[in-house]
Steps between C-alpha positions, in 0.01 A plus 500: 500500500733259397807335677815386339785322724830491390611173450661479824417770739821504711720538227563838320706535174868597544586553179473915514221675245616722196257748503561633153403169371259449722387882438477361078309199592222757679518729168412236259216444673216742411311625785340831427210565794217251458744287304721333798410176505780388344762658683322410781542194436837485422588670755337219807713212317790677467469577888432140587772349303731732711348362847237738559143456653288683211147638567334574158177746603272597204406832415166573356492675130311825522143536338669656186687178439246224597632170351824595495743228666627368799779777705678446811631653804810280574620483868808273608662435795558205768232316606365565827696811519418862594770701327722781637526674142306493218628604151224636258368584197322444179422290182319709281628735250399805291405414121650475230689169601856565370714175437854448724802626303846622592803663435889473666379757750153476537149293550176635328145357493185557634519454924891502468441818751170492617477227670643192351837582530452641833329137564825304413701734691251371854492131410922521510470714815250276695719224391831596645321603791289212542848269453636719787179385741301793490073479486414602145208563295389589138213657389446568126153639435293553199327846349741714666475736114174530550264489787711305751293238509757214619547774806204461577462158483885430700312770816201279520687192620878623619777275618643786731919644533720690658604706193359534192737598155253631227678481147459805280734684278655820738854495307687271750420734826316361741212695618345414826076567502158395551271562263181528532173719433230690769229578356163694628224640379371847590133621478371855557190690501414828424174744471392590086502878459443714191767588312447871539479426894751258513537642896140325548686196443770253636749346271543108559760511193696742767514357787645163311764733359585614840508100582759421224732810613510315858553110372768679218711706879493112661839402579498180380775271484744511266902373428 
């Protein structure tokens, strides 16, 4: 893990963040999964020269892509600080990397949606609420297109909130979840019969139909 101060730490930039410049900057930058290190990087000094405490956490490169380089989970926030709200989400895109461009009414390039526009959008938010006093964090992970490994790697050392605001693309409504997975495993025996005295026997395959039918009537939770 590696640290980075701002230059002073009690002083936060006033000057207010276009994030549809800073949303251009991001897209430049090519950062399909496995391939963040740059935006990663990017993104810590950027942070820090705008009075941020930056955490840069590495993520590990799966076995498929051994050698490939350094990528980053980047956390900032105040130092010494537990925040109330946390805004979140990540670095990596889908391939092919598609270059910035734009029109007079709109913004295209790869991550304008998913996520690096959605990225900008936080930084200005935690900003103006930061200016305003409030306890505010950022975490921007790595691998999220893939196999979530930055996730995984934020979970195993957490700074804690309140609140936490995910960033994914859910055409401007705000949708209010957890998500996560329960998973089991379910093992049955039976007795082998004949198949011309199938009544001999007892059918494991069966009784782990009957099993599904009974997880599939849960009432589980949903919006």
């Amino acid at each position: 893990m590696t640290v980075r101060q701002p230059a002073d730490p009690n002083a936060a930039r006033n000057d207010s963040l276009d994030p549809i410049e800073f949303t251009r900057q991001l897209c430049e930058i090519e950062s399909t999964t496995y391939d963040e290190g740059a935006a990663g990087d990017f993104l810590a000094g950027f942070l820090a020269g705008r009075g941020w405490t930056v955490e840069k956490t590495e993520v590990a490169q799966p076995n498929e892509n051994a050698g490939g380089g350094p990528r980053w989970n980047v956390y900032a926030g105040a130092a010494g600080e537990t925040p109330d709200l946390v805004f979140s989400t990540h670095i990596d895109t889908v391939p092919p990397y598609i270059p910035f461009s734009e029109d007079a009414e709109f913004i295209y390039g790869r991550g304008v949606c998913d996520a690096k526009g959605i990225l900008a959008a936080q930084v200005a938010a935690a900003e103006a609420l930061r200016s305003e006093g409030f306890r505010i964090g950022l975490l921007f992970v790595s691998g999220e297109e893939r196999d979530s490994a930055g996730a995984k790697a934020a979970n195993e050392a957490p700074k804690g909130s309140r609140f936490l605001i995910n960033g994914e693309p859910t055409d401007n409504r705000l949708a209010v979840a957890s998500k996560g997975a329960l998973r089991a495993a379910f093992k049955s025996t039976g007795k082998m019969a004949h198949s011309a005295y199938p009544e001999l026997g007892e059918s494991a395959v069966h009784k782990l139909v009957l099993a599904l039918g009974k997880v599939l009537a849960l009432p589980l939770p949903a919006l």
